[in-house]
C-alpha positions in Angstrom: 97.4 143.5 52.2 94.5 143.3 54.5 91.0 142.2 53.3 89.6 145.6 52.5 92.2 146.7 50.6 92.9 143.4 48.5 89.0 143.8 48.5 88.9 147.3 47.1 91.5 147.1 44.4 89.9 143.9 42.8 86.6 146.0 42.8 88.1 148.6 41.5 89.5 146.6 38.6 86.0 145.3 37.8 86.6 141.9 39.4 83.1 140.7 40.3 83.4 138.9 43.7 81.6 136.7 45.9 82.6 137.4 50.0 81.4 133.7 51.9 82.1 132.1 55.2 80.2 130.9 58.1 78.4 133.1 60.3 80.2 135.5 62.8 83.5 136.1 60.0 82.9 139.2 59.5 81.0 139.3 56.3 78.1 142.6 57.0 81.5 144.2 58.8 83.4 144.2 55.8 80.9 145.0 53.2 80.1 147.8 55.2 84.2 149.0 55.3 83.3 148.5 51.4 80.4 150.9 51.5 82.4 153.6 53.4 85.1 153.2 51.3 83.6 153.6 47.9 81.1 156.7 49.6 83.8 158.1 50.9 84.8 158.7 47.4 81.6 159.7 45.9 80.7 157.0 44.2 78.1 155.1 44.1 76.7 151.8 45.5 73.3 150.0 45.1 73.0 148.0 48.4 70.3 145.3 47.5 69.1 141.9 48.9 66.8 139.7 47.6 64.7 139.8 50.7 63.3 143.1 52.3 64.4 142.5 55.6 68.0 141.5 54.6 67.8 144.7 52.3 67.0 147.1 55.3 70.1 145.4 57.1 72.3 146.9 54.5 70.2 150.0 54.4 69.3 149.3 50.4 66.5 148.2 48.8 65.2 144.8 47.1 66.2 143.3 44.1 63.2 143.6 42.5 62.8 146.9 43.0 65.9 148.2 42.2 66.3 146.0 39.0 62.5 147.2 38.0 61.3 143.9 37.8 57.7 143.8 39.1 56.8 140.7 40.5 58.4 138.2 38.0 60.4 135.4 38.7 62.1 134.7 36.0 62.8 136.2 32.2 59.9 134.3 30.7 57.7 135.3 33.0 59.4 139.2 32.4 58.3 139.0 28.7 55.1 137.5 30.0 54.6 140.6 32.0 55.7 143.0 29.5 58.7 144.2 31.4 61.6 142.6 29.8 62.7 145.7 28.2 63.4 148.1 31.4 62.9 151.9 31.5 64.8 154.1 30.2 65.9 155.5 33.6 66.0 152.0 35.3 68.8 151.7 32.7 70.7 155.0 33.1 70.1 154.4 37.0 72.3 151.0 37.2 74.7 152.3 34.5 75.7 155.0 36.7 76.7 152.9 39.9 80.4 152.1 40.5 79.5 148.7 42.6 76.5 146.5 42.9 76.5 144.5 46.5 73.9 142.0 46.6 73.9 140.7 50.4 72.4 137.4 51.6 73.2 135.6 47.9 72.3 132.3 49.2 68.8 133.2 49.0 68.6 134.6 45.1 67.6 131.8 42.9 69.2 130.9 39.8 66.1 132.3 37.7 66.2 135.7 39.3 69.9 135.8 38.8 69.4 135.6 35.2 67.2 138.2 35.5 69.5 140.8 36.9 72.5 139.5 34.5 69.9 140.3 31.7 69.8 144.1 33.4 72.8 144.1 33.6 73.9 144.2 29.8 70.7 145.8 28.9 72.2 149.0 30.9 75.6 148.1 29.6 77.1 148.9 33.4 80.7 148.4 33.6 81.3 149.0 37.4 81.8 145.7 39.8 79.6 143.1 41.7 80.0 142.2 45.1 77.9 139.3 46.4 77.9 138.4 49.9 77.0 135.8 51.7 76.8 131.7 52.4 75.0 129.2 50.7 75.2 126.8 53.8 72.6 129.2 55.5 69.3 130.7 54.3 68.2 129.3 51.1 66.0 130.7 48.2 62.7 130.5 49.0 60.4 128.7 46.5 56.6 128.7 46.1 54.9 124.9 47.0 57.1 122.2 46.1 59.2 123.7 43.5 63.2 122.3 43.2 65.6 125.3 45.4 67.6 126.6 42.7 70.6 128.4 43.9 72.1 131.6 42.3 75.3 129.5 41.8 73.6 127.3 39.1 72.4 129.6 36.7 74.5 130.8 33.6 74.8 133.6 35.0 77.5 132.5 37.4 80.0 131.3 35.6 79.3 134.1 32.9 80.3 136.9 35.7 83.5 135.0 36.4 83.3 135.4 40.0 86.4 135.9 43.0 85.9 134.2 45.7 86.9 135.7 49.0 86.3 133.1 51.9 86.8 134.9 55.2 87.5 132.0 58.3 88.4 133.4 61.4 85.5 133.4 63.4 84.7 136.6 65.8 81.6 135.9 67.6 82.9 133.3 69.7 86.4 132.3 70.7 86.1 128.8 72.2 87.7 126.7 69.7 85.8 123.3 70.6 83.0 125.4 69.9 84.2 126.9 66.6 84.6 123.0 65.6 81.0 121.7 66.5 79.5 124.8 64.9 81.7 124.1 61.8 80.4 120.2 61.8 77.1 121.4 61.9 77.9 124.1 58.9 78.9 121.0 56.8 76.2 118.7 58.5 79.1 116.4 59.5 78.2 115.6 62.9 80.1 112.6 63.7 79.9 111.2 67.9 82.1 113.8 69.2 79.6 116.6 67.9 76.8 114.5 69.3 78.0 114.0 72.5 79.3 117.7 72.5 75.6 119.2 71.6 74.3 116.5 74.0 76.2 117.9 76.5 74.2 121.5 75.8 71.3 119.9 76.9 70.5 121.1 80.4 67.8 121.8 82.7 65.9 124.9 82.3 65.4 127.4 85.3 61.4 128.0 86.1 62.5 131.9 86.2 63.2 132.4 82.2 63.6 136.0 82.0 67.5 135.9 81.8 67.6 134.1 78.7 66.3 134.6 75.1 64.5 131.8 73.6 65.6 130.9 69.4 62.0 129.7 67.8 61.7 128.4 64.2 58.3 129.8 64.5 57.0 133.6 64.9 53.6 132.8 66.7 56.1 130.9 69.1 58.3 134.0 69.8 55.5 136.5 70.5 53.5 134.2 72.5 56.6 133.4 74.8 57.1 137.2 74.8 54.0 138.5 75.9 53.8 135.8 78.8 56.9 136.0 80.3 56.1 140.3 80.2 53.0 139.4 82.2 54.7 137.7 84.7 56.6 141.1 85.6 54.4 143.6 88.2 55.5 146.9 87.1 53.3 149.0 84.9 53.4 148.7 80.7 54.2 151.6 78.8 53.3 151.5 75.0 55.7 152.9 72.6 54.2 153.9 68.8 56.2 154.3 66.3 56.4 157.4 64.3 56.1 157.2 60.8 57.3 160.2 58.3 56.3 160.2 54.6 58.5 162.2 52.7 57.3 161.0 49.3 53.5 161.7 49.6 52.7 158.9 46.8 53.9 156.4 49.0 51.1 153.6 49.5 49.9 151.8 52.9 51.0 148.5 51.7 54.7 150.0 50.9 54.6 151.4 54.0 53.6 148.3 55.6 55.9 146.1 53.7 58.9 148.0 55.0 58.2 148.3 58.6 57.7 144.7 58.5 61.2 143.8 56.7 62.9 146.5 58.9 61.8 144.8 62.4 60.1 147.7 63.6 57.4 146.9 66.2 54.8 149.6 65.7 53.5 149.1 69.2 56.2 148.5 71.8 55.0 146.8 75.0 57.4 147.4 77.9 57.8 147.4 81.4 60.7 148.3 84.0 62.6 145.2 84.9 61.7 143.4 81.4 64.9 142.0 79.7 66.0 143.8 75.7 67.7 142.9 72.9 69.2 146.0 71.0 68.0 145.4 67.3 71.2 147.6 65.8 75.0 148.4 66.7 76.3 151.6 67.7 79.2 153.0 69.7 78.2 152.0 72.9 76.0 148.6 72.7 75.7 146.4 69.3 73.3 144.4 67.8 71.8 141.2 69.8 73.3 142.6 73.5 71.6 142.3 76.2 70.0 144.3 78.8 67.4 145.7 81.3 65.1 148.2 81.0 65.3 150.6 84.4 63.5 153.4 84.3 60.6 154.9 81.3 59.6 158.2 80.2 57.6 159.8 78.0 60.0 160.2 75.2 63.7 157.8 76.2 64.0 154.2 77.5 66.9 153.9 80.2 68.4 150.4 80.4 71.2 148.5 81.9 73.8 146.6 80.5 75.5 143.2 82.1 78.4 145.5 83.0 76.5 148.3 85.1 76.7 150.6 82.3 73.4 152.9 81.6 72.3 153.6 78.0 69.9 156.2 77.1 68.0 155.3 74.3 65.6 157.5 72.1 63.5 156.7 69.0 65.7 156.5 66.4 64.8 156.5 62.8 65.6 153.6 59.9 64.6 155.2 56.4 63.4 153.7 52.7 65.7 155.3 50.3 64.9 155.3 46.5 67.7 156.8 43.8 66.5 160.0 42.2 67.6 161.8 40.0 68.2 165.6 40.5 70.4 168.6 39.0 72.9 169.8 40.8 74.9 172.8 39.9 73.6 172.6 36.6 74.3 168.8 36.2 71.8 165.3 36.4 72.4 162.8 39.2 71.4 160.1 40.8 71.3 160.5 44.8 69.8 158.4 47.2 67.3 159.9 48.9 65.0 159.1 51.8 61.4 158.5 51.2 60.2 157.0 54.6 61.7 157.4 57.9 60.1 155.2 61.0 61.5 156.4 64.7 61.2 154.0 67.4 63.7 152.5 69.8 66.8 150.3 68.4 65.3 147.4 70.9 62.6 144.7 71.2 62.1 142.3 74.3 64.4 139.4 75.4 62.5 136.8 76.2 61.9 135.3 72.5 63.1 136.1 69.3 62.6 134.0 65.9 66.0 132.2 64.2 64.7 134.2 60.9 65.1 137.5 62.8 68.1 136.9 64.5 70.2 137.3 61.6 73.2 139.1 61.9 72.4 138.9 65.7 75.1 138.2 68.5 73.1 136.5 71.3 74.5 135.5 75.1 71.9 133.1 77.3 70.4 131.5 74.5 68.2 128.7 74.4 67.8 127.1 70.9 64.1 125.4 70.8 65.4 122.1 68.5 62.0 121.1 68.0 61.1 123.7 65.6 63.9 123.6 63.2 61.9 122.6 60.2 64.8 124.0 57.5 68.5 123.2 56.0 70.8 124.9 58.0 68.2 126.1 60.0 70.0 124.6 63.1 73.3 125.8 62.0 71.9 129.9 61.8 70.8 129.3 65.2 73.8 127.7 66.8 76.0 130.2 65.3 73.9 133.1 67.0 75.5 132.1 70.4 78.7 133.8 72.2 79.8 131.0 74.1 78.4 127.4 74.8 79.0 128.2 78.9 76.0 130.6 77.8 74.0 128.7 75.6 70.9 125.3 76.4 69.2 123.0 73.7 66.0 121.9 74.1 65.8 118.2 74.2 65.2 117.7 70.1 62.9 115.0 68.6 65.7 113.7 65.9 69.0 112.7 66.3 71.6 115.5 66.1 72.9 114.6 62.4 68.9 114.7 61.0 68.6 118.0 62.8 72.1 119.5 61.5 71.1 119.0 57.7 72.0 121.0 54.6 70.9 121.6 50.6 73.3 118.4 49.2 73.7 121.2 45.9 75.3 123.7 48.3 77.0 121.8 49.9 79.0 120.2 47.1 79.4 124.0 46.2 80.8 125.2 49.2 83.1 122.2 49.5 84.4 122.7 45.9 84.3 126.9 45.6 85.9 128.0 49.3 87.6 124.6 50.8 
């Protein structure tokens, strides 16, 4: 039985399950197979994240949101805030979905999954969960200096009696000495032979930099790197605006704001011919974190090149907010997932620089990992694990040793070890 069905029937048995491994397994691929399956048979999913921009990825919505939980963080705070007891249609809404996939689980803390366990037996649902996602990457994010709790360590947890699936075979590379190091740094084991390996990735940088895409810990890095190496170029800037389309006219600014900003979208694209792209999505015929050069600009389309010779047309395409509403059809009340914001503009943003944040789920050849911004646990792991192949991929020269730089949460880690080893 391969992964998707073993996946599937558990599912459909109401086993609650928790999908993990390292990055590049195959963990977005087979949630989406999940997706399709369960759509295919006219059920329905809630695709949620606890962030907005891992929520867009999965085409869902936030936690918060979905869960009607306002701005709390926790059930005190709920009760504080006079939202403990959710609405009436926030409960018939999550009683009617079949499965539940919260994506990027490493990042939900334990208070906040207490909170949507409380939802959950408030709307008495009886479908499945499906949490994705590795604890040895992004972590929660807390406010000052607050303790990181994970998800993993609430009651919670151990109350929805999770399966773990623990995918291994790695897809987005297949050199196998590189599989090891990346695994080291996963674990933050980085004995010699990883040190002298990564030392070995250290290499002298080229005074032309427009073949290779720059990883920064920090945004204002990225764009700034951007917008010089795109001055450098003599051929004439085109400006790209987005177009946005409200179809729910009580939509705010601030919502619409919020989700350009967690979907990626540049509002203003600044191009010219000759300046290297990143494709910021997959479809049948480039995916998402490929290269390529823009050739030629028009009014409406972008024509670019691939490394192979191949031409790609692009043209504004559109990534939409959907909300569940409920409507009558044929007589009957249900809850359909319906658009409320779509925002064209092309499935691409420049080369040059990118941040490790917003390279998730991003395949990257000619990389260059700037070490002296990794400020994070497994910060330096996400962005080692965005490279193809270490024939295609520099370190900067970093201002710690290799074992300080490859460092993760000590609680997850014991986690990990114990859960999916």
């Amino acid at each position: 039985m391969d992964n998707l069905e073993s996946l599937v029937a558990k599912l459909g048995n109401a086993q609650n399950i928790f999908l993990t491994g390292g990055a590049g397994v195959g963990k977005t691929t087979l949630t989406r197979k999940v997706i399709a399956h369960y759509e295919s048979e006219a059920k329905k999913v809630a695709k949620l994240a606890s962030t907005g921009m891992a929520a867009t990825l999965l085409g869902g919505q936030t936690l918060h949101s979905f869960f009607d939980l306002g701005i709390a963080d926790s059930i005190e705070d709920l009760e504080r805030r006079k939202k403990y007891e959710p609405k009436k249609r926030t409960k018939k809404l999550i009683k009617n979905m079949h499965l539940i996939i919260i994506d990027e689980v490493s990042m939900v803390s334990a208070s906040l999954m207490d909170m949507i366990r409380l939802r959950l037996l408030q709307s008495e649902f009886t479908g499945a969960l499906l949490l994705v996602g590795d604890f040895l990457q992004l972590p929660p994010v807390v406010r000052g200096y607050a303790e990181v709790m994970f998800a993993f360590e609430s009651e919670s947890w151990s109350a929805f009696e999770m399966h773990t699936i623990n995918l291994t075979k790695v897809y987005r590379t297949d050199d196998s000495d590189f599989i090891e190091v990346l695994n080291a740094v996963r674990f933050a084991n980085v004995s010699e032979a990883e040190h002298y390996y990564l030392h070995h990735l250290i290499k002298p940088l080229p005074e032309n930099l427009s073949a290779f895409t720059y990883l920064f810990g920090k945004n204002a890095s990225a764009l700034r790197h951007n917008q010089e190496q795109l001055s450098f170029l003599e051929s004439d800037e085109e400006t790209y605006r987005a177009e946005i389309i409200r179809h729910d006219k009580n939509l705010n600014d601030k919502e619409v704001e919020r989700f350009i900003s967690d979907a990626r979208i540049n509002i203003e694209l600044q191009l010219k011919v000759g300046a290297p792209i990143l494709f910021t999505r997959n479809s049948w015929n480039y995916f998402n974190g490929e290269r390529a050069k823009i050739v030629k600009l028009e009014d409406s389309k972008v024509y670019v090149e691939k490394d192979d010779g191949v031409v790609v047309k692009l043209e504004q395409v559109s990534q939409d907010k959907t909300v569940w509403k409920e409507k009558t059809i044929e007589g009957k009340k249900e809850f359909v997932e319906e658009s409320v914001l779509s925002v064209y503009q092309f499935p691409l943003q420049l080369a040059f620089a990118i941040t490790i944040h917003k390279s998730q789920g991003m395949s990257i050849e000619d990389l260059i990992i700037e070490t002296k911004e990794i400020f994070a646990p497994s910060q330096f792991y996400v962005a080692l694990s965005r490279a193809t192949s270490p024939a295609r991929l520099s370190l900067v020269q970093p201002l710690k040793d290799w074992h300080h730089l490859a460092y993760a949460d000590s609680k997850a880690l014991n986690f990990v070890q114990e859960y999916t080893l």
